[in-house]
C-alpha positions, 0 to 999 in steps of 0.5 A, spaced: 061 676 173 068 673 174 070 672 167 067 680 166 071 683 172 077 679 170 076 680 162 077 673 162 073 668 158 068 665 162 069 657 164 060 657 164 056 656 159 048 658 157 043 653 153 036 656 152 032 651 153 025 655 151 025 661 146 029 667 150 031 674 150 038 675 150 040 682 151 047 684 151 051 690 155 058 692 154 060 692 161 066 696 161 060 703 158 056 699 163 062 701 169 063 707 167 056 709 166 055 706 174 061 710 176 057 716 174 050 715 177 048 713 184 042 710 183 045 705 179 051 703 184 045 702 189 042 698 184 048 694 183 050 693 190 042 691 192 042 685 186 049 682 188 047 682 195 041 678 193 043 675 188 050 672 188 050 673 196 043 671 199 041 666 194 048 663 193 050 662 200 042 659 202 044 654 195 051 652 199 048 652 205 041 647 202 047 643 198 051 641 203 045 639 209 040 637 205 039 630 202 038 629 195 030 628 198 030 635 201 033 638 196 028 636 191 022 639 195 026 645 195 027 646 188 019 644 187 017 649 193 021 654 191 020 654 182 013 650 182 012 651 174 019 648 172 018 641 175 013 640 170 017 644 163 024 642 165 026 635 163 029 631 169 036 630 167 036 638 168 032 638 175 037 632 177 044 635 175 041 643 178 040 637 185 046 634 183 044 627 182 043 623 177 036 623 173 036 615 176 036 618 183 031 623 182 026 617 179 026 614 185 026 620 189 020 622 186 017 614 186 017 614 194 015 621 195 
């Protein structure tokens, strides 16, 4: 969303890891065709609130008072399927540790 609002290139990078749809806009038709229709700007406010206030704010929040422990039963409470279709280095790196960590995390629970 940055590199949108700033027509910048982005910093961040996406890899499917399983087959995908990829759908692409063109932002600034996407800006003006927003300015026109409220519904739209409604919805535009309600996923920024929900998506890059809510859950960014409650994943800061659950990074900096949780342990690596209580981070993984997050991540296994609140996504059930990926546990077991993501490789581990990927669940380690979205808890930030190390594949190593999240073994033996997972060996003690």
């Amino acid at each position: 969303m940055t590199a949108l609002l700033t027509s910048s290139p982005s910093i961040l990078s996406l890899e499917a890891i399983e087959d995908s749809l990829i759908i692409e806009i063109n932002f600034i038709a996407y800006r003006k065709l927003m300015l026109q229709n409220d519904e739209l700007k409604l919805f535009q406010i309600y996923y920024l609130e929900k998506n890059w206030l809510l859950a960014k704010e409650s994943r800061e929040i659950e990074f900096v008072q949780n342990d690596a422990s209580a981070r993984y039963l997050c991540f296994i409470n609140e996504y059930p399927a990926l546990k077991d279709r993501l490789p581990q280095y990927h669940i380690a790196s979205y808890l930030g540790i190390t594949p190593t960590q999240l073994s033996r995390i997972k060996k003690n629970l």
